[in-house]
ZADO-1210 file (C-alpha; in nm, 4 decimals, padded with zeros to 6 digits):
<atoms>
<atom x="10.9169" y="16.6486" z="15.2684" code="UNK" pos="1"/>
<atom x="10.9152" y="16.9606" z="15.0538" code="UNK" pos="2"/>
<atom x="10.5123" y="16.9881" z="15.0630" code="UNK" pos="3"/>
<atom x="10.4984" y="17.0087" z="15.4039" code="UNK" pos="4"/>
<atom x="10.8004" y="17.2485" z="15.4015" code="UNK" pos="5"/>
<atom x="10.5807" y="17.4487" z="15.1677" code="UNK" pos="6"/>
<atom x="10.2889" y="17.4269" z="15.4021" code="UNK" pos="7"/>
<atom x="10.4616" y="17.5509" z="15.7038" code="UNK" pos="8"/>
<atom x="10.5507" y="17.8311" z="15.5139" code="UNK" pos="9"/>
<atom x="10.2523" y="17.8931" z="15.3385" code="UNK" pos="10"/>
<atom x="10.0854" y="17.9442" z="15.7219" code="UNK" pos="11"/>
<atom x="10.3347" y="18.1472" z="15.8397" code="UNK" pos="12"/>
<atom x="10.2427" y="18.3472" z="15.5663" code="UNK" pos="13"/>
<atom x="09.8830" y="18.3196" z="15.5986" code="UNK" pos="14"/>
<atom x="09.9573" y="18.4049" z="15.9610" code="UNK" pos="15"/>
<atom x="10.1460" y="18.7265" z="15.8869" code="UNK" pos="16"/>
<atom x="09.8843" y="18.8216" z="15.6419" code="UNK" pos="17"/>
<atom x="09.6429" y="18.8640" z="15.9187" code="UNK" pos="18"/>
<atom x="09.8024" y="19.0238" z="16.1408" code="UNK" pos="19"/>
<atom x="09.9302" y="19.2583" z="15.9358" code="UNK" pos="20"/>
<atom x="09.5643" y="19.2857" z="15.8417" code="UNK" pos="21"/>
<atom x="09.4533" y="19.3303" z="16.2445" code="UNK" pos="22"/>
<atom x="09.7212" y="19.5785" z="16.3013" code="UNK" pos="23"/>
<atom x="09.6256" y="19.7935" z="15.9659" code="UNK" pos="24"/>
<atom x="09.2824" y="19.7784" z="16.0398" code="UNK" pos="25"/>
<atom x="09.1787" y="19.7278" z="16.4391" code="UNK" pos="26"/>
<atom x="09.4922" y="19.8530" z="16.5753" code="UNK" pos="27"/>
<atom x="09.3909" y="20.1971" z="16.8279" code="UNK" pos="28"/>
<atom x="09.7207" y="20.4164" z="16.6386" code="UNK" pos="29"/>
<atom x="09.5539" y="20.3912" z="16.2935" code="UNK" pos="30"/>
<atom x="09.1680" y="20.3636" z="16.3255" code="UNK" pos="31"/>
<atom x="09.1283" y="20.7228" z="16.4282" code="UNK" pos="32"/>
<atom x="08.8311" y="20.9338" z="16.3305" code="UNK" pos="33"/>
<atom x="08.6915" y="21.2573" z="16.3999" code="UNK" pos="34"/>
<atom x="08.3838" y="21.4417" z="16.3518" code="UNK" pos="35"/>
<atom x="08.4137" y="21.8060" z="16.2663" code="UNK" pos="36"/>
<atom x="08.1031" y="22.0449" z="16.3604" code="UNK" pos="37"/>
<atom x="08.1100" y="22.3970" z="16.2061" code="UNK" pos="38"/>
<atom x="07.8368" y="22.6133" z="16.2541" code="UNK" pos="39"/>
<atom x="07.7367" y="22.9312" z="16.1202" code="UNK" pos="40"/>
<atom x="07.4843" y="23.1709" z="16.3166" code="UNK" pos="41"/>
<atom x="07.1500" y="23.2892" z="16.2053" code="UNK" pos="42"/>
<atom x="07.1593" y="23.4893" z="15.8795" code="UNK" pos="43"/>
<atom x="06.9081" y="23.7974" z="15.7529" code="UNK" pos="44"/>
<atom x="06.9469" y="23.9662" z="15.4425" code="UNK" pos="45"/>
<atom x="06.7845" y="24.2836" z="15.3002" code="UNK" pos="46"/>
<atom x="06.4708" y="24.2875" z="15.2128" code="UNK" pos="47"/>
<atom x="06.3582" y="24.3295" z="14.8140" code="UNK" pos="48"/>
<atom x="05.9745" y="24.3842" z="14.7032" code="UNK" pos="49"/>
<atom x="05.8587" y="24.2201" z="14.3950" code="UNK" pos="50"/>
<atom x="05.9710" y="24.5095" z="14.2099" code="UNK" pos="51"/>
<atom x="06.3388" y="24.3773" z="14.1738" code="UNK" pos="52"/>
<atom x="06.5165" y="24.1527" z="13.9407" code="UNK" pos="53"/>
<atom x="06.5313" y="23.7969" z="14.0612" code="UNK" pos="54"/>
<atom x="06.7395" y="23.6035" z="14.0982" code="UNK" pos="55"/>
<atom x="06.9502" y="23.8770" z="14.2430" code="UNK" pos="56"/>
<atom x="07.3026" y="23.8775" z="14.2658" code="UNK" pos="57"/>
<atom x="07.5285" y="23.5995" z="14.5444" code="UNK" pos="58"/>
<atom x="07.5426" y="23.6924" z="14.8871" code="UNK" pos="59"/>
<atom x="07.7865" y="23.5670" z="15.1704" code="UNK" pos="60"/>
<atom x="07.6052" y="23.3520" z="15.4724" code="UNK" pos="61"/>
<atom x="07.9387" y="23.3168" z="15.6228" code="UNK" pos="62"/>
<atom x="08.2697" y="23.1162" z="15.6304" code="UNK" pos="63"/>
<atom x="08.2575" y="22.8027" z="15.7833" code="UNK" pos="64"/>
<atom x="08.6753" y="22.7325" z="15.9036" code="UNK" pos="65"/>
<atom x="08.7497" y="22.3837" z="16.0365" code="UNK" pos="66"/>
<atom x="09.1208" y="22.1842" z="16.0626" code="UNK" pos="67"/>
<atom x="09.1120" y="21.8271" z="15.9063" code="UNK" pos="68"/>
<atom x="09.3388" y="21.6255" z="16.1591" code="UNK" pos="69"/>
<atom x="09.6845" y="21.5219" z="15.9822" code="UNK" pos="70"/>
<atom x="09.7145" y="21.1809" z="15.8495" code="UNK" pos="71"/>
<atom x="09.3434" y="21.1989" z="15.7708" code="UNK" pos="72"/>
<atom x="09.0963" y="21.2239" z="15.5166" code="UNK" pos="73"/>
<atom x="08.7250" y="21.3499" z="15.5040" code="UNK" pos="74"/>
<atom x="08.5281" y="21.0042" z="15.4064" code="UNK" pos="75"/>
<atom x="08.1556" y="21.1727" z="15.4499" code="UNK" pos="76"/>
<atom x="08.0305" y="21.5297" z="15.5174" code="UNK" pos="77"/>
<atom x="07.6724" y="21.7421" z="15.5803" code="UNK" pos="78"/>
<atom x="07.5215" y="22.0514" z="15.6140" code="UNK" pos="79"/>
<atom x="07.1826" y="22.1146" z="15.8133" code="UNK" pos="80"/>
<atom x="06.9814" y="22.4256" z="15.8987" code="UNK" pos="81"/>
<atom x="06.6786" y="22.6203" z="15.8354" code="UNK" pos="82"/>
<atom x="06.4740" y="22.7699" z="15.5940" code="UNK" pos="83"/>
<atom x="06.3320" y="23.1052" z="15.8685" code="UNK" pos="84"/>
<atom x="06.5394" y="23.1906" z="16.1510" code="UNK" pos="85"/>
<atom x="06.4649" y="23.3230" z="16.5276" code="UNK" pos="86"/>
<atom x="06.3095" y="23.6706" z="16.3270" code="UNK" pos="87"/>
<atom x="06.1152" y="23.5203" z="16.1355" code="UNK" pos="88"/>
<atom x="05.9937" y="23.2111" z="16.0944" code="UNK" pos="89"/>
<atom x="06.0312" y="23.1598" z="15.7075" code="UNK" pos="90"/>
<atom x="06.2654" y="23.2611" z="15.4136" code="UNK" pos="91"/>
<atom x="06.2333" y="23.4114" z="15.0396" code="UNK" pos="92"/>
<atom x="06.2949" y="23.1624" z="14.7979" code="UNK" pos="93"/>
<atom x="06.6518" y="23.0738" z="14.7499" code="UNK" pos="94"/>
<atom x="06.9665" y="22.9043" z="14.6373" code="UNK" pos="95"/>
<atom x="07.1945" y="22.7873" z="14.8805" code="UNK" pos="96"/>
<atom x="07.5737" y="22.6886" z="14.8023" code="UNK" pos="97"/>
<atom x="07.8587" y="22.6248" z="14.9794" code="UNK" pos="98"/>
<atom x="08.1533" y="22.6735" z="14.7812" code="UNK" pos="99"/>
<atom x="07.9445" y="22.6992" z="14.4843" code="UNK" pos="100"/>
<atom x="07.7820" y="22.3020" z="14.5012" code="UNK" pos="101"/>
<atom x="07.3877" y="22.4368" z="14.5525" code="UNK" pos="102"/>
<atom x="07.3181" y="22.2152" z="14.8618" code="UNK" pos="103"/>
<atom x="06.9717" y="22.3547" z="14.9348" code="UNK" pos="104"/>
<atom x="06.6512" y="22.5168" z="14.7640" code="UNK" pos="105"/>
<atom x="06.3723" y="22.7354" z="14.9386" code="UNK" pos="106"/>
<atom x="06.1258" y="22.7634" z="14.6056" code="UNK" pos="107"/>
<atom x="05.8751" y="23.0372" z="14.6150" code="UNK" pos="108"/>
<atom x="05.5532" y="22.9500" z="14.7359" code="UNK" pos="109"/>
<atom x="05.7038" y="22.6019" z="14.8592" code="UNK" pos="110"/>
<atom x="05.6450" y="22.5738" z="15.2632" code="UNK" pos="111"/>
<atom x="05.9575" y="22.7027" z="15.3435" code="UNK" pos="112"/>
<atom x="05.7963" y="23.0514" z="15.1931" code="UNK" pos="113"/>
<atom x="05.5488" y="23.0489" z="15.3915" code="UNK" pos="114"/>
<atom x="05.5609" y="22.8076" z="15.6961" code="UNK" pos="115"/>
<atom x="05.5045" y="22.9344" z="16.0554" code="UNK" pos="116"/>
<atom x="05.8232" y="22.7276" z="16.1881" code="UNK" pos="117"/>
<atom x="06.1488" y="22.7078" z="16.0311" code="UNK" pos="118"/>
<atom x="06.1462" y="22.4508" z="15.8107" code="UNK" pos="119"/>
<atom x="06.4634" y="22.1950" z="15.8510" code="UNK" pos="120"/>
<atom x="06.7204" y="22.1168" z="15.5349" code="UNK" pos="121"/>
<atom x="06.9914" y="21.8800" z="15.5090" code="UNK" pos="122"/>
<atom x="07.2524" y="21.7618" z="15.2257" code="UNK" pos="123"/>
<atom x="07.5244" y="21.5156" z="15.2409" code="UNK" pos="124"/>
<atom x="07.8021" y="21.5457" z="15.0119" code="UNK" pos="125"/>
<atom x="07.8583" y="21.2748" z="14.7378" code="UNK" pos="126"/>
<atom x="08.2146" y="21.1135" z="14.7434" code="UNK" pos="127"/>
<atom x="08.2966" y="21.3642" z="14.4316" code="UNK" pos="128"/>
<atom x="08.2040" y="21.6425" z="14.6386" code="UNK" pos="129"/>
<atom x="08.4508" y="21.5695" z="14.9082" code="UNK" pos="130"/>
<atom x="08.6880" y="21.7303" z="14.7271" code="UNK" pos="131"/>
<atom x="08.5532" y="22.0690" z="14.8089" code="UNK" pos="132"/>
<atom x="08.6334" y="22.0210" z="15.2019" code="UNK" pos="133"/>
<atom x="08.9987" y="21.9535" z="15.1876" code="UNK" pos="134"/>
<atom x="09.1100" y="22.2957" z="15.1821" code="UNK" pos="135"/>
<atom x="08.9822" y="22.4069" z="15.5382" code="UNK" pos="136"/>
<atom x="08.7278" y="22.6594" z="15.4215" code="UNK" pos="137"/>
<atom x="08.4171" y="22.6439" z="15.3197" code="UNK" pos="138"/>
<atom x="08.2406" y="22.9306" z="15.1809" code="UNK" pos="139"/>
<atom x="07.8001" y="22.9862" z="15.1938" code="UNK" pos="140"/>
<atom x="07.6554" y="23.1812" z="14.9837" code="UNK" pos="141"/>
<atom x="07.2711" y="23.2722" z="14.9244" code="UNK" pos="142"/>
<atom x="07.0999" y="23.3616" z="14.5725" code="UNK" pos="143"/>
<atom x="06.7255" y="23.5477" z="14.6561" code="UNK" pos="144"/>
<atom x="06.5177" y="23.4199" z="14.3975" code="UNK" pos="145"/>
<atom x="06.2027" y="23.6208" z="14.5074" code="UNK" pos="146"/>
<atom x="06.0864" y="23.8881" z="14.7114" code="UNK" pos="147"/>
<atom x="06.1312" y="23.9322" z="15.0465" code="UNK" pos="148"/>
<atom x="06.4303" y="23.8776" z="15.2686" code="UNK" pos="149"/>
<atom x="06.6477" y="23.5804" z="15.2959" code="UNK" pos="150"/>
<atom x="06.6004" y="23.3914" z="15.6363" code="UNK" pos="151"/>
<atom x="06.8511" y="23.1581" z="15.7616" code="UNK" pos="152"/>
<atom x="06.8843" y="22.9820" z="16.1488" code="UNK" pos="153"/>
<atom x="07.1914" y="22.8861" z="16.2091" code="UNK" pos="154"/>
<atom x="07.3612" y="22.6116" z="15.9942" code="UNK" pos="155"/>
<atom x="07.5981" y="22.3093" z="16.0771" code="UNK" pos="156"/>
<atom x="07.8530" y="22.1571" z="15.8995" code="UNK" pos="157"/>
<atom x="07.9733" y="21.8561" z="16.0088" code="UNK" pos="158"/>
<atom x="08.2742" y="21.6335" z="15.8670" code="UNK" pos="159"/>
<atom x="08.3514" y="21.2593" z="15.9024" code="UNK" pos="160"/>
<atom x="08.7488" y="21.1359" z="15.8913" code="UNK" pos="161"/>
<atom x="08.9138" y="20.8561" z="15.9010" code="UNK" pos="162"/>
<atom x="09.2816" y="20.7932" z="15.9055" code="UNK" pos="163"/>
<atom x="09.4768" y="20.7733" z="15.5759" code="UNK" pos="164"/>
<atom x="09.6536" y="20.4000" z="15.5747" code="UNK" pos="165"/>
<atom x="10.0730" y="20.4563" z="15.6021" code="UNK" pos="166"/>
<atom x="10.2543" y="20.3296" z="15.3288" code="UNK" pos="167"/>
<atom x="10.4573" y="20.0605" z="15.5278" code="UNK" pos="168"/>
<atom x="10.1051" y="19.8884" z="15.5949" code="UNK" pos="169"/>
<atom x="10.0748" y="19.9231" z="15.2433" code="UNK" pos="170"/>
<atom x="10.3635" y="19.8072" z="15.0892" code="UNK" pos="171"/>
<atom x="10.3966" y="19.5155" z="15.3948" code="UNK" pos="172"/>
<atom x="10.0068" y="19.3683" z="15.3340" code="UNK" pos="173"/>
<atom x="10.0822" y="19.3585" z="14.9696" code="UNK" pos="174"/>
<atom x="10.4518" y="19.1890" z="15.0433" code="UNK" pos="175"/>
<atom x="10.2887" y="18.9064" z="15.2374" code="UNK" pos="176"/>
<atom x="10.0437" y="18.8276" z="14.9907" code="UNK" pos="177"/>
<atom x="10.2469" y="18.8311" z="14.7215" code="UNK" pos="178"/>
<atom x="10.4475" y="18.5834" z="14.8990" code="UNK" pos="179"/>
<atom x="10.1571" y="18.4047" z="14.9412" code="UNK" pos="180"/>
<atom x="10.0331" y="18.3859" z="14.6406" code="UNK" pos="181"/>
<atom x="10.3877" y="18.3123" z="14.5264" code="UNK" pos="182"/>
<atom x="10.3733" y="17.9793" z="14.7389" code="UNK" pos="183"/>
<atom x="10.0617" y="17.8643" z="14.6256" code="UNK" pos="184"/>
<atom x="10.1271" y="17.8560" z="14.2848" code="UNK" pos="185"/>
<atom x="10.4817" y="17.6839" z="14.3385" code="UNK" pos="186"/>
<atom x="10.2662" y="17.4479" z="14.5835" code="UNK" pos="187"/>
<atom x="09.9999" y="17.3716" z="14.3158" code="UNK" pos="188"/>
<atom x="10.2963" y="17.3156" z="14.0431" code="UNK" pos="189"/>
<atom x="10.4541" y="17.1104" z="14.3548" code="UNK" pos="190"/>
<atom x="10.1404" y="16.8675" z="14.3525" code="UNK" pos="191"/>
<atom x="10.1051" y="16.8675" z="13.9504" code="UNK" pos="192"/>
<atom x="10.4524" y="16.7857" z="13.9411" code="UNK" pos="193"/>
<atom x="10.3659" y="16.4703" z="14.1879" code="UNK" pos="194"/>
<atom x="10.1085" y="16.3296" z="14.0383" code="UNK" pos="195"/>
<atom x="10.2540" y="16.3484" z="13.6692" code="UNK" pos="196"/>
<atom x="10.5551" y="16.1437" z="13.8168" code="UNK" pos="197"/>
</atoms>
């Protein structure tokens, strides 16, 4: 009599344990997303002859400003653009960093230096780099590392997000199982108990 009691309970529990599950997960009010595109336009900075000091001092590319939807968190993020611009086609070497991370590299003499198209870069973040997003801003900076001018098309960021799981879901998932878990063991000392006697 008390095993099956035990049983019933235990699926009730197993029960509430998935939906809980189904309405953390698949349910439409918490599985939001976005994508966040940010784009910067084409960037040309001053030229330098070989005569000057590389690498030369940071410049700014531009500001990329975005809004990270509440309740959500960035879970992956990139940046793509172009070595050479509509100008001209190619770009002195460079550093390129967004809020100080280097997320691209035109090296001198590399294609990008001297290619007759604008030659295509991309980076995605790392989880640890994350980090850098949540504030909204993102700033892009340029270091010329020889002569010429710095050539840029224009340049994308774009931001994944998902939704950051409510504390109720939380704390309710990990009631259920503990309750679980809580009737299994008394279940298992149930049965021990059983065959003992």
């Amino acid at each position: 009599m008390f095993i099956s009691n035990v049983k019933e309970k235990l699926s009730m529990a197993t029960v509430a344990l998935a939906f809980l599950t189904f309405e953390a997960v698949l349910s439409p009010g918490h599985a939001q997303a976005a994508t966040i595109t940010s784009t910067l336009p084409e960037f040309s900075g001053e030229y330098f002859d070989g005569s000057a000091s590389f690498p030369l001092s940071s410049v700014t590319v531009g500001t990329f400003s975005y809004t990270i939807p509440s309740g959500e968190q960035i879970v992956s993020a990139s940046l793509s653009g172009t070595f050479g611009n509509s100008v001209v086609s190619n770009s002195s070497g460079l550093n390129l960093l967004l809020d100080g991370l280097q997320v691209a590299q035109c090296i001198r003499f590399d294609t990008c230096y001297y290619s007759a198209t604008p030659e295509a870069f991309n980076f995605t973040f790392s989880p640890a780099d994350l980090s850098l997003l949540n504030d909204g801003s993102a700033l892009l900076t340029a270091i010329q590392t020889s002569e010429y001018v710095i050539r840029l098309g224009s340049t994308t960021l774009t931001i994944e997000t998902a939704s950051v799981p409510e504390s109720g879901t939380i704390l309710g998932t990990l009631t259920v199982a503990g309750f679980s878990l809580a009737l299994r063991r008394r279940q298992k000392w149930q049965q021990t108990d059983t065959i003992q006697a």
